[in-house]
C-alpha positions as CSV (number, residue, x, y, z in Angstrom):
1,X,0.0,0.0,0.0
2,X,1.3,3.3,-0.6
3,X,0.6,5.8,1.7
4,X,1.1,9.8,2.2
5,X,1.5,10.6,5.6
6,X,1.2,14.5,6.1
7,X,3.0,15.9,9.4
8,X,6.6,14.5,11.4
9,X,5.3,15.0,14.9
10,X,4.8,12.7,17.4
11,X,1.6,11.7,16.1
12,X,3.2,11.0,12.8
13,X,5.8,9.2,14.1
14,X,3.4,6.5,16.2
15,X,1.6,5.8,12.8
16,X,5.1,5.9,10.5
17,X,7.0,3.3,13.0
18,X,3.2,0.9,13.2
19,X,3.1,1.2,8.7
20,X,6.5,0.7,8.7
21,X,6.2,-3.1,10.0
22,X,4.2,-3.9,7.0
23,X,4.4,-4.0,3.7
24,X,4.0,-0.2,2.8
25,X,5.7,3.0,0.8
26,X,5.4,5.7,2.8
27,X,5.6,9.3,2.2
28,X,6.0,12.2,4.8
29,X,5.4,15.7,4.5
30,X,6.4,18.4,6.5
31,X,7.3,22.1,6.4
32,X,9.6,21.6,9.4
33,X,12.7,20.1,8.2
34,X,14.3,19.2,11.2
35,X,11.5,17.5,12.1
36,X,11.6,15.6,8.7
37,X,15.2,14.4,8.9
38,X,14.6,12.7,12.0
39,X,12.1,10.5,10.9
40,X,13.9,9.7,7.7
41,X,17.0,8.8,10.0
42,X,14.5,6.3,11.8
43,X,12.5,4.8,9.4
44,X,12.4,3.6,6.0
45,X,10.3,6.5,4.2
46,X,10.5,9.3,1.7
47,X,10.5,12.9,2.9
48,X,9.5,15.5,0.9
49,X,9.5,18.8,2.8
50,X,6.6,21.5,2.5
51,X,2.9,21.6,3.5
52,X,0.5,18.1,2.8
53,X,-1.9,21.0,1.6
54,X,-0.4,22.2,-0.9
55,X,-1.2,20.6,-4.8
56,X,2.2,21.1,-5.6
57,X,3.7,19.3,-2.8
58,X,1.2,16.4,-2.9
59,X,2.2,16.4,-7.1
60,X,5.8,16.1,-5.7
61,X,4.9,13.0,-3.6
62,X,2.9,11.3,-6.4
63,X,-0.5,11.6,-4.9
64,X,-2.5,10.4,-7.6
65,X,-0.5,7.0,-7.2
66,X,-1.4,7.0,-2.9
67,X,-4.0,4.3,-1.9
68,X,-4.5,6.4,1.4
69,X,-3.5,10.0,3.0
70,X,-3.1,10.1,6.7
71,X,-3.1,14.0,7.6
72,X,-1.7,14.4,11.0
73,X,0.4,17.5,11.4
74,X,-0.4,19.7,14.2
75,X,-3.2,22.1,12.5
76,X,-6.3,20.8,11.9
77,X,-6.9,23.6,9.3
78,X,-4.2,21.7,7.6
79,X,-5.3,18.5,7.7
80,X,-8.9,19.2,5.8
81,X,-7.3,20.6,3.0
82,X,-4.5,18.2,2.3
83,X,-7.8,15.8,2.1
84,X,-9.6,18.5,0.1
85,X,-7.2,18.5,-2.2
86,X,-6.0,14.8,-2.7
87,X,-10.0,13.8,-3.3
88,X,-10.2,16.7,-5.7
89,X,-7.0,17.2,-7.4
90,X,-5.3,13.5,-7.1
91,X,-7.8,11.2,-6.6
92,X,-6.9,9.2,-3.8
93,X,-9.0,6.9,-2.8
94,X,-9.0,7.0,1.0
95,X,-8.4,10.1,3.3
96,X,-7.9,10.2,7.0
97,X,-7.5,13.6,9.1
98,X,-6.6,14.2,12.5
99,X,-8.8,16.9,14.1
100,X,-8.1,17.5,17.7
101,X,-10.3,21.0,18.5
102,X,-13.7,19.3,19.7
103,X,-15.6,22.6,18.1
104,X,-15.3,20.3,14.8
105,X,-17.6,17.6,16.5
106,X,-20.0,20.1,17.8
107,X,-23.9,18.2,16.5
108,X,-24.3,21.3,14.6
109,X,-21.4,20.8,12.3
110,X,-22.4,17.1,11.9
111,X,-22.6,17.5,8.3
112,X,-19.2,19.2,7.9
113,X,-17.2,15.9,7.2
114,X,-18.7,13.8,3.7
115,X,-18.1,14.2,-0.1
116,X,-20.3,17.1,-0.9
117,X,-18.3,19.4,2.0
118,X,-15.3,18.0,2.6
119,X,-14.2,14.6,1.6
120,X,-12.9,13.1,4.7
121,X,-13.6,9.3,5.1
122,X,-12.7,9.0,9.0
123,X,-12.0,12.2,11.2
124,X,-9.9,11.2,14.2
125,X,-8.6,13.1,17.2
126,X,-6.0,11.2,18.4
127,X,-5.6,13.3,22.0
128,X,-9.3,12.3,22.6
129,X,-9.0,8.5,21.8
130,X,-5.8,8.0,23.7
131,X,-8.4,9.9,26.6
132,X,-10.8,7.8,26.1
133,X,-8.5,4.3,26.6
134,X,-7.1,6.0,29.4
135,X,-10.5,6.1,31.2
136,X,-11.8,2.6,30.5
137,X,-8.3,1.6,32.0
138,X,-9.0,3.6,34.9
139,X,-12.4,2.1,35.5
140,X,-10.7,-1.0,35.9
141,X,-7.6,-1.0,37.9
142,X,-5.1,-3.2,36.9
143,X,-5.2,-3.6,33.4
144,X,-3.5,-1.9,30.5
145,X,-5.6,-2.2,27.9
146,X,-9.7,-2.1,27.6
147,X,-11.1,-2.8,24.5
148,X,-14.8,-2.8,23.9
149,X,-16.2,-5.2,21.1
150,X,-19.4,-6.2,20.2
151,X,-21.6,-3.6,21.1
152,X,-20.1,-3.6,24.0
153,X,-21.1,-6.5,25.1
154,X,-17.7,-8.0,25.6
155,X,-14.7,-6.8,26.5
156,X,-10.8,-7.7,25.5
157,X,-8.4,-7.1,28.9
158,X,-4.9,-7.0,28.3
159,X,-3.1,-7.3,32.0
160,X,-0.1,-8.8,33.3
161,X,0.1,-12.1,35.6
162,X,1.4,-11.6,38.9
163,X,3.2,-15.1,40.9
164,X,0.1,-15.4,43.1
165,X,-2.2,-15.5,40.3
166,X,-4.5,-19.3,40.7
167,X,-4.2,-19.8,37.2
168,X,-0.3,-19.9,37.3
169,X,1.2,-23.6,35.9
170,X,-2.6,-24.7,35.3
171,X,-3.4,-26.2,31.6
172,X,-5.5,-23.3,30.1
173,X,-7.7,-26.7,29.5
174,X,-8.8,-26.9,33.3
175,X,-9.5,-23.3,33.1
176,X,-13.2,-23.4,32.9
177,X,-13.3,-25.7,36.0
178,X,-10.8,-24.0,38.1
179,X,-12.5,-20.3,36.8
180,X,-16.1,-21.9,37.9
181,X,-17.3,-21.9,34.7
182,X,-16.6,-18.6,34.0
183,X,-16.9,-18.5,30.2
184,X,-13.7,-16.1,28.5
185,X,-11.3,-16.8,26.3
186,X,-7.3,-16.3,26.2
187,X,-6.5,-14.7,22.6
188,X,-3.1,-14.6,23.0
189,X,0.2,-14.6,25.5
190,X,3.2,-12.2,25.6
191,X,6.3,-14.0,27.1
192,X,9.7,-12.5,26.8
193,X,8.7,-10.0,24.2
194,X,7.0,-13.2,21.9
195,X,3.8,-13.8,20.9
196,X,1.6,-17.0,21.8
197,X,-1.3,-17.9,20.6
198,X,-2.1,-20.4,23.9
199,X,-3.9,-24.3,23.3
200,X,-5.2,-26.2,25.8
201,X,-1.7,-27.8,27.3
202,X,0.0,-24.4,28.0
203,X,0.3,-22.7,31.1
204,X,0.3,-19.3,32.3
205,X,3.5,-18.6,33.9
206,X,4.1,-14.8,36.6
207,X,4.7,-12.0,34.4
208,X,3.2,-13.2,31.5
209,X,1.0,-10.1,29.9
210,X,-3.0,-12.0,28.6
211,X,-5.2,-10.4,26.4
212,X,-8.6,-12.3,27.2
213,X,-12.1,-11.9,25.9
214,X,-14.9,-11.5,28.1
215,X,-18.3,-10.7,28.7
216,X,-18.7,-7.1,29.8
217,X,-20.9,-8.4,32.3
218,X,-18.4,-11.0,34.0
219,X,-15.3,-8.5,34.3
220,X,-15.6,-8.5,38.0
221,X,-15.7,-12.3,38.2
222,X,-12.7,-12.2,35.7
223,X,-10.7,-9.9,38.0
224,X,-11.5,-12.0,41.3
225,X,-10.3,-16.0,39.2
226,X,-7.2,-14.3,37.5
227,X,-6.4,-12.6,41.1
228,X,-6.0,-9.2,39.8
229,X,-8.2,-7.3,42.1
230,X,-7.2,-3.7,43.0
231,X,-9.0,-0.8,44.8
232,X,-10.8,1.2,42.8
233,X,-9.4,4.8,41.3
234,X,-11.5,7.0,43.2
235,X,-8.7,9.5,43.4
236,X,-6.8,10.3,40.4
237,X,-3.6,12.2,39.6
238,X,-2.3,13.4,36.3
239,X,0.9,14.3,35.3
240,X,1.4,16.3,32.5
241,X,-0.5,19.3,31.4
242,X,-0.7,18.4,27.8
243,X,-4.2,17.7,25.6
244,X,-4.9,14.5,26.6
245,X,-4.3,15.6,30.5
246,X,-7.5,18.1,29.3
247,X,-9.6,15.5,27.8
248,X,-9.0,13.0,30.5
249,X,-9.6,15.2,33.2
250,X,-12.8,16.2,31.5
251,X,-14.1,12.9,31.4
252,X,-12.6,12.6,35.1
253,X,-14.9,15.5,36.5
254,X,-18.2,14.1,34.9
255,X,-17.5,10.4,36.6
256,X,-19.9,9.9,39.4
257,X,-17.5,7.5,40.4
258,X,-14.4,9.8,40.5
259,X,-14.0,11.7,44.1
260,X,-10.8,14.1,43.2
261,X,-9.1,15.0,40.1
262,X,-5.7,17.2,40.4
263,X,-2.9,17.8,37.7
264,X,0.7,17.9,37.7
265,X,2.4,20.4,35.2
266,X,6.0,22.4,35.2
267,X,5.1,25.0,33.3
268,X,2.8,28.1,35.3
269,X,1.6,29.0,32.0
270,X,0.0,25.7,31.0
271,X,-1.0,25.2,34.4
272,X,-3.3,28.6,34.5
273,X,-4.7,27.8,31.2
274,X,-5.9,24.1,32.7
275,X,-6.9,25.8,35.4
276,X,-9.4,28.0,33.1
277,X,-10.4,25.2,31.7
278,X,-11.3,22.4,34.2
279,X,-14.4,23.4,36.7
280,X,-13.9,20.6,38.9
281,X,-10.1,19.7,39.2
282,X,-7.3,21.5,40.6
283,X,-4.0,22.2,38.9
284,X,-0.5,22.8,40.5
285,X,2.7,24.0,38.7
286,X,5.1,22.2,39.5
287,X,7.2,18.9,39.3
288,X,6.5,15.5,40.4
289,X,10.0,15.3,42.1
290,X,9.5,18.1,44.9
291,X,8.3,17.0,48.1
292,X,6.8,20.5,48.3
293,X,4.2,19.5,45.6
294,X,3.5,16.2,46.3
295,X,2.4,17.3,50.1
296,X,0.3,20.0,48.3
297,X,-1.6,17.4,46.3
298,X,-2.2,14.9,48.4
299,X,0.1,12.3,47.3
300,X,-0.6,9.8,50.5
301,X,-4.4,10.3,49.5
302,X,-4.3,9.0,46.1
303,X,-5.6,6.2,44.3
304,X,-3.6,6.3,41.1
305,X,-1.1,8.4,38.4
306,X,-1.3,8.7,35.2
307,X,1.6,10.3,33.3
308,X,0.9,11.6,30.5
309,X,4.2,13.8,29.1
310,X,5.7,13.6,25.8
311,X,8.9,11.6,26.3
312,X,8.7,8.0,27.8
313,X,11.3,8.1,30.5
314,X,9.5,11.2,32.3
315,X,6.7,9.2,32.5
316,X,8.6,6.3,33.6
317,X,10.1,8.4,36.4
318,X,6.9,10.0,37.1
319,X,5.2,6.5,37.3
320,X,8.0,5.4,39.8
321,X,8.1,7.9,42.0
322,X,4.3,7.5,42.4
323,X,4.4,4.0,43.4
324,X,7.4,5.1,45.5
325,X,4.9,7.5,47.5
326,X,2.3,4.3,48.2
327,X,0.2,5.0,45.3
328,X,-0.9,1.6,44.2
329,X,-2.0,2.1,40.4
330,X,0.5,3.9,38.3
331,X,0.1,4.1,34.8
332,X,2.8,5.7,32.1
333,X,1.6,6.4,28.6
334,X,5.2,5.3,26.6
335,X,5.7,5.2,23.0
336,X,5.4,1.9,22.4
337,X,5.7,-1.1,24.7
338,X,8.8,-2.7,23.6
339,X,11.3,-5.2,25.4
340,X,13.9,-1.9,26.2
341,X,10.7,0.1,27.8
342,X,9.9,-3.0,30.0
343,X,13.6,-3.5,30.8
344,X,13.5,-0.2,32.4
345,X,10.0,0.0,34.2
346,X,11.0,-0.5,37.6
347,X,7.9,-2.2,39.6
348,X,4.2,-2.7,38.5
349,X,3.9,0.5,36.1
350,X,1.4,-0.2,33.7
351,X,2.6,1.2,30.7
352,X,0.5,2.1,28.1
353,X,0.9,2.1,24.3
354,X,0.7,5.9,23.3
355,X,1.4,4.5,19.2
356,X,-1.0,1.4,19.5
357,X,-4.1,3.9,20.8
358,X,-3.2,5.9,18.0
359,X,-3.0,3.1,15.2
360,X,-6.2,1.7,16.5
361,X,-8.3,4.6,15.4
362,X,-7.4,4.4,11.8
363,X,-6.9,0.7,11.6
364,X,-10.3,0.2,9.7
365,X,-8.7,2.3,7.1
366,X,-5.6,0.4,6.3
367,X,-7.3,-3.2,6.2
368,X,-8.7,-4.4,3.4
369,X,-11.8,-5.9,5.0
370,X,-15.2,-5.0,5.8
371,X,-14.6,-4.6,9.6
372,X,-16.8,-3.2,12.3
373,X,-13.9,-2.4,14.8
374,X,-10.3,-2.6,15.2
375,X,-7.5,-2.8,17.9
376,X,-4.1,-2.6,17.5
377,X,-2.5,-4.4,20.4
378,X,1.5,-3.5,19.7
379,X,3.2,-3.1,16.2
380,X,4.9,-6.5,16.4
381,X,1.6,-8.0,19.3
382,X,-0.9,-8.1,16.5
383,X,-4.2,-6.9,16.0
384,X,-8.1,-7.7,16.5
385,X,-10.2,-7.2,14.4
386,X,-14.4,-7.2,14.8
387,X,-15.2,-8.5,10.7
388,X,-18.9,-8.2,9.8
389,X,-20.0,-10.8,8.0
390,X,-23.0,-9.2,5.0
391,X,-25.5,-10.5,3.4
392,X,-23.0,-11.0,-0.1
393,X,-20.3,-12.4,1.8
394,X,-19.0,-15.8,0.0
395,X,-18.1,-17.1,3.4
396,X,-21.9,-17.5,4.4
397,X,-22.3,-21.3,5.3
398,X,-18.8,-22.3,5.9
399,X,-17.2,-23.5,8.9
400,X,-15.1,-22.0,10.9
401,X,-12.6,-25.1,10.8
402,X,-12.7,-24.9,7.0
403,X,-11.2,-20.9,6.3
404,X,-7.7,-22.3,5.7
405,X,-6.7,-19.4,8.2
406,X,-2.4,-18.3,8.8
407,X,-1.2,-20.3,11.6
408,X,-0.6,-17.0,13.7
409,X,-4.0,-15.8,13.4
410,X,-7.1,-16.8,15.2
411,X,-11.3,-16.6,15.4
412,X,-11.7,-16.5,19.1
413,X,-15.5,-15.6,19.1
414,X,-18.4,-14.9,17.8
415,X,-21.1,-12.5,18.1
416,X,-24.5,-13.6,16.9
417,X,-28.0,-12.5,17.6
418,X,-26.8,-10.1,20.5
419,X,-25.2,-13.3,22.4
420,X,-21.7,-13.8,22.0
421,X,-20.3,-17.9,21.8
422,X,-16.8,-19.1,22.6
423,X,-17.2,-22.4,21.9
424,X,-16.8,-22.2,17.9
425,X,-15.6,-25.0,16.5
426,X,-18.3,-26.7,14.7
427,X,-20.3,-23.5,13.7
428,X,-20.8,-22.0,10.4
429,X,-20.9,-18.6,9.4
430,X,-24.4,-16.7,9.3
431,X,-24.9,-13.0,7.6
432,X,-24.9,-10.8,10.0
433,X,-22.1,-12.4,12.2
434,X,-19.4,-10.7,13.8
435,X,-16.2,-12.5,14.3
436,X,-13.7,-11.4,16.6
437,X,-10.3,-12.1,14.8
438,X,-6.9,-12.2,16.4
439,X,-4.1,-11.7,13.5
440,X,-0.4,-11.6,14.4
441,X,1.3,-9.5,11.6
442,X,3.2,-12.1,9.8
443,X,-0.3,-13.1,9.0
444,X,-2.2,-9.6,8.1
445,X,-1.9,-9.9,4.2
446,X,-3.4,-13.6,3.9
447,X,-6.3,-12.9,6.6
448,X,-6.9,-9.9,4.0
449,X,-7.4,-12.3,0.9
450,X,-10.0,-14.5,3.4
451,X,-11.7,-12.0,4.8
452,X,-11.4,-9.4,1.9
């Protein structure tokens, strides 16, 4: 697939490093030239330096050969008319833009975004959806992932195994006994930095991180068999004064569930401006490391931390030295969750994937298959994929057993009727099925041709 991708900031460089584990040619634009170099250093692309918006540019970067354009730099302005232009001008086939002022998604303007005004086939903010992760997580301490599916009627939970965990050196085929028939299913395991994808005579071993399908329903009872209870996040912390600090915080004070809200930022500037902002949470200016501050907010009286700055290892130390202080949830949004970031989070940190929350909001764009929704779960942990079956689909009537599916890939449910079924194996497909499809990334490009 060739793709244009317009912007080098650290948006840009979470979707450039996920594409650039395919099979793509990438393009990036941007006016910033420093900016531009940097990524070129890092990845395997072709800069061409100017604005995404303007014709001539996008005729420099062969538009009218692009299957997509992913318009991310920093102005949302920007971003609609490099999609303005490449539907009018170049004829690509698929536009993305990232829009992060919420005046855009105002009811009023509902209209703003189609063909006739301007051709955008999928608006995303990614500030607001790494926000939105961020809360579900919250709701339920412990895990670092929480991925609605299905209507929201189940649930995929990615969290890591801890030593006193039951389920540790059971055969995942005595699960449903020793889980009292707690129906859920393990979609995959990540040991040493590997992928698994578990059968019944592996075990769960301490430190393993699951991602496991369950009812929405049943979360609690998951929590309480897999021994990963923790007290509830009644009282948050954020550190970092950035966008998504706004948006999470925003979400925080409307939580009838949430007690206190406070933020963390260095900068008094940034700090007023939240303060402006934010009805219900206070802000402090300050840093995380002074004892002054972290008697001013109540650090002994908090539930969990969320740091939320731009560079990993602040968050890191911002994570450590909340746990350090008693606070039992601390959560660090990094880059990406490789084997180097684990290496250095010291303790129980729960780190969570700034470039897989991005990815997952434009995944329906870069697969070639008719799906209802899509997760990224780490550029080399694969992905999950909701695929609604319609009423033309060729795959109507055939078994599940029969789809001649990759090896690393992986139908772990299905939702029919509003009930969702675990137990699969001698099924068929029915139109209007939804099958919940785990696909390592080795196996992306034949799962396409299936499922296409």
């Amino acid at each position: 697939m060739r793709i244009i991708v317009g912007g080098a900031n650290s948006i840009s460089r979470s979707i450039v490093g996920y594409l650039s584990h395919g099979n793509n040619d990438i393009v990036v634009i941007d006016d910033d030239e420093k900016a531009l170099n940097s990524i070129a250093q890092e990845w395997d692309i072709l800069p061409i330096h100017g604005l995404v918006s303007h014709p001539d540019i996008l005729k420099k970067a062969e538009a009218s050969t692009a299957d997509l354009l992913i318009a991310a730099t920093d102005s949302d302005e920007v971003n609609m008319v490099a999609c303005q232009a490449a539907y009018t001008l170049f004829d690509i086939p698929r536009r993305v833009a990232c829009i992060n002022s919420r005046v855009y998604f105002k009811a009023a303007w509902g209209g703003l975004f189609n063909e006739d005004s301007l051709p955008i086939d999928l608006v995303v903010s990614p500030e607001y959806e790494i926000a939105k992760a961020l809360m579900n997580i919250i709701k339920i301490p412990g895990m670092s992932a929480v991925c609605p599916l299905a209507d929201r009627k189940v649930q995929l939970l990615s969290f890591r195994i801890t030593k006193k965990c039951p389920l540790v050196n059971v055969p995942l085929r005595d699960l449903t006994s020793k889980a009292q028939g707690l129906k859920t299913m393990i979609v995959s395991i990540v040991r040493g930095g590997k992928v698994i994808l578990p059968k019944g005579e592996d075990m769960l071993h301490g430190g393993d991180e699951v991602n496991v399908l369950v009812e929405s329903g049943k979360v609690e009872e998951l929590v309480t068999v897999f021994g990963v209870e923790h007290k509830a996040n009644e009282r948050v912390l954020i550190v970092g004064g950035n966008q998504t600090a706004l948006y999470l915080a925003e979400k925080l004070e409307v939580d009838d569930n949430i007690i206190t809200c406070k933020i963390i930022d260095d900068d008094v500037e940034t700090a007023q401006q939240l303060a402006e902002k934010l009805s219900k949470t206070a802000v402090f200016s300050g840093s995380i490391m002074s004892e002054t501050i972290l008697s001013d907010v109540g650090i002994d009286n908090t539930d969990a931390a969320v740091a939320l700055g731009f560079e990993d290892k602040d968050n890191l130390v911002a994570a450590m030295v909340a746990r350090k202080n008693g606070i039992e949830n601390t959560i660090a949004l990094v880059g990406e969750r490789t084997a180097n970031t684990q290496i250095i989070n010291i303790g129980e940190n729960i780190l969570v994937d700034r470039t897989a929350l991005t990815i997952s909001s434009i995944l329906k764009e870069l697969r070639k298959v008719n799906i209802s929704r899509a997760y990224s779960l780490g550029a080399t942990l694969g992905e999950i994929w909701e695929i609604l079956i319609k009423d033309d689909s060729t795959l109507i009537g055939t078994k599940l057993t029969k789809l001649d599916l990759p090896a690393e890939s992986r139908v772990c449910a299905v939702f029919r009727k509003n009930e969702i079924l675990f137990e699969i194996d001698d099924i068929e497909i029915e139109e209007g099925d939804r099958l919940i499809f785990f696909c390592a990334p080795s196996a992306i490009r034949r799962a396409e041709k299936i499922f296409a």
